[in-house]
C-alpha positions, 0 to 999 in steps of 0.5 A: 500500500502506498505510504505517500499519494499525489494531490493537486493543491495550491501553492504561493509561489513568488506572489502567484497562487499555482496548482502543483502536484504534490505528495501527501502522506497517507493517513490509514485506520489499523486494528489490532485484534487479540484472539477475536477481540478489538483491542485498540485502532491506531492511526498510523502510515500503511507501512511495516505493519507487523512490526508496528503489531508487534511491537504496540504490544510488546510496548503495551506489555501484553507480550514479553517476547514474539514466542508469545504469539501463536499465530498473526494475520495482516488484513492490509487491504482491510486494515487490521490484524488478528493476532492469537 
């Protein structure tokens, strides 16, 4: 998924207002599921979800290390994970 999309704006350049092209940073819904249940919906850029996964609840102290998880499951598209 695209972490940065084109849009027209408008832009004030030398005393001129002008449409130009330029890149946006994409803002995309993430939610993390622990074993069926909604545990939290992040707003973050739609890159390295896993490691954003994992690492929100190593921080969030529900895992102590990655062997605490038995299975991950990324939904890019649909914009969570299911983790057990």
């Amino acid at each position: 998924m695209d972490v940065v999309k084109k849009y027209k704006i408008k832009r004030y350049i030398n005393g001129e207002l002008i449409e130009v092209d330029d890149d946006i940073v994409v803002e995309y819904l993430f939610t993390i599921y622990i074993n069926e249940y909604e545990y939290i919906t992040l707003i973050c850029t739609p890159s390295s979800l896993l490691h954003l996964a994992v690492g929100f609840l190593y921080s969030d102290e529900i895992i102590t290390s990655y062997n605490d998880i038995n299975s991950i499951n990324v939904f890019e598209k649909e914009g969570y994970v299911d983790i057990k």
